[in-house]
C-alpha positions in Angstrom: 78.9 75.9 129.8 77.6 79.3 128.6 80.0 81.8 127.3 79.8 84.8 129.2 77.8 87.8 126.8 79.8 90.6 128.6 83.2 88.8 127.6 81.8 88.2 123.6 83.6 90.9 121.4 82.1 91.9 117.9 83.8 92.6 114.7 83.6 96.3 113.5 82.8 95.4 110.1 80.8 92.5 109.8 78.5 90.4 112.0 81.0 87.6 113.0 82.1 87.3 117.4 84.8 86.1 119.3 82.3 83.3 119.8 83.1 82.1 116.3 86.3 83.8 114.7 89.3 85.2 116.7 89.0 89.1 117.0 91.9 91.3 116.5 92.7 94.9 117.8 93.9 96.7 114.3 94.3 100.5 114.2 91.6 101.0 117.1 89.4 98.6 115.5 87.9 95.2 116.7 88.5 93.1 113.3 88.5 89.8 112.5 91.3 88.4 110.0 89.0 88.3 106.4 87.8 92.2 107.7 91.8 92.7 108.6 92.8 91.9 104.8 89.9 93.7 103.1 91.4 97.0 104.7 95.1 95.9 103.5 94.0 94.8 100.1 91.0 97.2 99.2 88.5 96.4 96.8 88.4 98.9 93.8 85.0 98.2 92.6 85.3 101.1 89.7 88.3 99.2 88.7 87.0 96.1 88.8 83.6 97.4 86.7 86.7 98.8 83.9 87.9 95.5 83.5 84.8 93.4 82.9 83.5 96.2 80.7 87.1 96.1 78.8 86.8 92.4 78.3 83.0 91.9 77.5 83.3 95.0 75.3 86.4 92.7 73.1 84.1 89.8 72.3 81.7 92.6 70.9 84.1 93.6 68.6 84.3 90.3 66.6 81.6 90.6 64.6 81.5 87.1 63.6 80.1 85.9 66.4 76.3 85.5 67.3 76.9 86.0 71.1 79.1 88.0 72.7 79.0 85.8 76.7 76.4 83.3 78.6 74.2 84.8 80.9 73.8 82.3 83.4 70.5 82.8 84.1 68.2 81.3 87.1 65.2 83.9 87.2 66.2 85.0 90.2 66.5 88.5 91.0 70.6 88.8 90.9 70.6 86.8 87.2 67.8 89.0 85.8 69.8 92.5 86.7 72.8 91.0 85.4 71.2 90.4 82.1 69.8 93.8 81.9 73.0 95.6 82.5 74.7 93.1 80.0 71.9 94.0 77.2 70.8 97.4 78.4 74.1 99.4 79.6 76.6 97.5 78.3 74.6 96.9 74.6 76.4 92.9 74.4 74.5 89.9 72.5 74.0 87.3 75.2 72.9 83.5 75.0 70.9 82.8 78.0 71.3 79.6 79.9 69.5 78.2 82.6 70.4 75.1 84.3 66.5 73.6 85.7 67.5 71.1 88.6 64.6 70.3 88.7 63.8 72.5 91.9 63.3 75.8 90.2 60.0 77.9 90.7 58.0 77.4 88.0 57.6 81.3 88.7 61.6 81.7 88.3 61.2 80.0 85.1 58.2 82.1 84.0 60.5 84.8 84.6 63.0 83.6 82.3 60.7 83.1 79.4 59.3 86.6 80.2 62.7 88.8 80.7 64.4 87.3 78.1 61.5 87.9 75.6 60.9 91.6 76.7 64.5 91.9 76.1 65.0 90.2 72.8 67.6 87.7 73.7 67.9 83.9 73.5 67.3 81.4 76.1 68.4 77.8 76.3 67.2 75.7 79.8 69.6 72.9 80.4 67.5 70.2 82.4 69.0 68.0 85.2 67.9 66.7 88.3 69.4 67.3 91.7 67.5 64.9 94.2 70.4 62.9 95.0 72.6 66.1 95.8 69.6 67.5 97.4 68.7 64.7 99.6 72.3 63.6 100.6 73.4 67.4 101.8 70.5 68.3 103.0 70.3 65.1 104.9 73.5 65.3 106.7 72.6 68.7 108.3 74.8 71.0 105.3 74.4 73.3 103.1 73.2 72.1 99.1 73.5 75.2 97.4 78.1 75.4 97.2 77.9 72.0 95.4 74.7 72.9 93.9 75.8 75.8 92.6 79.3 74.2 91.5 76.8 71.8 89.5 75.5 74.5 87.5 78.6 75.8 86.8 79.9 72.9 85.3 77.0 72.1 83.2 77.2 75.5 81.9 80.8 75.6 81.6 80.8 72.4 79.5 77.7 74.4 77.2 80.4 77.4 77.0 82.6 75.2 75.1 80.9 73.5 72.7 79.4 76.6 72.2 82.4 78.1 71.5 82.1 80.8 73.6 84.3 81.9 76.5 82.6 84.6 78.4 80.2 83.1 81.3 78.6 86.1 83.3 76.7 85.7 86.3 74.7 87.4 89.1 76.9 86.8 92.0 77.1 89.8 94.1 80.8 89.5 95.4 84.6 89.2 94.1 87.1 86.5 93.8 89.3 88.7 96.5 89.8 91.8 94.8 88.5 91.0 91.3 85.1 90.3 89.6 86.7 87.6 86.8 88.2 84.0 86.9 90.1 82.2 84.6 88.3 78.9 84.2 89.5 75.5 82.1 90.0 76.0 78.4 90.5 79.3 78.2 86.3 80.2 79.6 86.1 83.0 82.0 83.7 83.7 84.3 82.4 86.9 85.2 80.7 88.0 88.4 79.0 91.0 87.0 76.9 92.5 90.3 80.4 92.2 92.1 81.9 95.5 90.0 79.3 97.4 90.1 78.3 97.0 93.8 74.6 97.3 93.5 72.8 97.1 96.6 69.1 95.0 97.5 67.7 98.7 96.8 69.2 99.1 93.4 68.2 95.9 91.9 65.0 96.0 92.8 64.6 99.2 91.4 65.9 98.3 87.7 63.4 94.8 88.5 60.7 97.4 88.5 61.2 98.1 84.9 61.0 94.5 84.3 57.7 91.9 83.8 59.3 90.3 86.8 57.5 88.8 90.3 58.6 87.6 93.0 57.5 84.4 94.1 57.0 83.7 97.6 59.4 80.6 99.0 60.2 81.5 102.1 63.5 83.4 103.3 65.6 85.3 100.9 65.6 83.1 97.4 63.5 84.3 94.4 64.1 81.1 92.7 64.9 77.9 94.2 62.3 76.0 96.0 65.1 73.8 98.2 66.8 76.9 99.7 64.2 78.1 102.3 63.4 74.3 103.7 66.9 73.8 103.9 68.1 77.2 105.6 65.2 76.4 108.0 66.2 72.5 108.8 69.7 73.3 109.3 68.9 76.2 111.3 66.6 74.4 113.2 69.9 71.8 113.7 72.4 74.3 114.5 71.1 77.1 115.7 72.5 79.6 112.4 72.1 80.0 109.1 74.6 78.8 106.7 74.6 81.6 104.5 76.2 83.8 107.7 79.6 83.8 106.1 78.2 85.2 102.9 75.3 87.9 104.6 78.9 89.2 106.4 81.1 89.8 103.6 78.1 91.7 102.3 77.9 94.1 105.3 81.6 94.3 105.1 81.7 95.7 101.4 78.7 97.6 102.0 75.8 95.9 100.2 74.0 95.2 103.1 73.1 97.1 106.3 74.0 95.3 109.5 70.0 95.6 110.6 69.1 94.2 107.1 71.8 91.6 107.1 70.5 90.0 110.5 66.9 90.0 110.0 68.0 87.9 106.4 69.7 85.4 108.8 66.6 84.6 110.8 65.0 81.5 110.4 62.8 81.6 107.7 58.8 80.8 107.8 58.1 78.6 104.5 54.7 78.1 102.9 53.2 75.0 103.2 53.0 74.8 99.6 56.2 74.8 98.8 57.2 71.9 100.8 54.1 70.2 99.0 55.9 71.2 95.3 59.0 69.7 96.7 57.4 66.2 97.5 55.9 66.2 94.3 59.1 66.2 92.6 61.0 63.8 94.8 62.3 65.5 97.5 60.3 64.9 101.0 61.5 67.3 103.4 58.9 66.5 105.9 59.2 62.9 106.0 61.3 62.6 109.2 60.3 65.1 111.0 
């Protein structure tokens, strides 16, 4: 039974319907509940950008130390302006980490080797491999990069402490709520950098520019994974949506994103043939069912 198109109502502030979230009449608006509570509980993004300069700025201070926070850093385009703002604006002394799952671009790593060189820092890769993850989320029609990304965090989390260090920035481009830092276990925070100082697509790449970065083409949005564009393909093939629509929304509700920009990056994405052949080579065989 089709819903009727005239009947579906649209949220005001993000891309969501009454097809898939209840939609609620709030001061003449058409809102649903998360776009409700962003209006109640506003995001101060100049406040949140004083608080993680406040606390990186303390572990400069000690001067005993050799690094001031870990730049978790994938070579993707998010990661690399975090780390410039980190040495560049903010003037900290970061240990770079990288967590290879064995599905990175070799051009994401390239970029790695290449930023952090240009700007002076260390870099440590941490090497895993993801298969199982891959092929058992990926298989069942969901999403790998939430427990995919959890698995970086841990391993880097773990590297944090017997580093000794309890700063862990990264490039993630929106809050916890209304802040940009969590408290993890034993005493490490983590820092979503981008998410204080609101940086939209147009702003990062224009500090990229200044960079010996490139972006490698793997179909859809990613400019470092090589599972992300197969799999945001497969499942939208399955269901009909991308599963990064809860995420493209919030950024069109904070304003990172225009709504035209936002629904073109929830398309289904053409992939290169090639990078389906990379994938294979290393143990993952998208194709094979099909």
């Amino acid at each position: 039974m089709k819903t009727d198109s005239s009947k579906i109502i649209n949220c005001d502030m993000c891309l969501h319907t009454s097809e898939n979230r209840k939609i609620i009449d709030y001061n003449g608006k058409k809102l649903r509940t998360e776009c409700i509570n962003s209006l109640k509980f506003p995001r101060d993004f100049e406040k949140m950008k004083k608080e993680v300069k406040e606390i990186l700025k303390s572990s400069s201070q000690k001067s005993n130390k050799k690094y001031d926070c870990i730049m978790a850093l994938s070579g993707g385009k998010d990661s690399v302006v975090a780390l410039y703002l980190i040495k560049e604006e903010l003037k900290l002394k970061p240990l770079c980490v990288t967590v290879d799952n064995n599905y990175l671009a070799r051009e994401a790593l390239e970029n790695c080797y290449n930023i952090t060189r240009y700007l002076n820092v260390d870099w440590v890769v941490l090497n895993r491999d993801y298969t199982k993850l891959f092929k058992m989320t990926i298989g069942k029609g969901e999403s790998p990069c939430r427990s995919c990304s959890e698995f970086n965090m841990r391993e880097i989390w773990k590297f944090a402490k017997d580093m000794n260090i309890d700063k862990i920035v990264t490039g993630h481009e929106l809050p916890f709520g209304t802040t940009a830092i969590r408290n993890m276990k034993s005493g490490i925070m983590m820092i979503r950098l981008l998410a204080a100082y609101r940086l939209t697509e147009e702003d990062r790449y224009k500090i990229l520019k200044k960079l010996p970065w490139t972006k490698p083409n793997l179909g859809g949005y990613t400019t470092n994974c090589l599972v992300l564009g197969p799999a945001l393909k497969k499942f939208h093939e399955k269901h009909g949506f991308s599963f990064e629509f809860d995420r493209i929304s919030a950024m069109v509700r904070y304003g990172l994103m225009d709504r035209e920009k936002a629904i073109d990056a929830l398309k289904c994405p053409e992939v290169p043939e090639e990078v389906y052949d990379e994938l294979k080579k290393r143990g993952l065989d998208l194709k094979s069912n099909e």
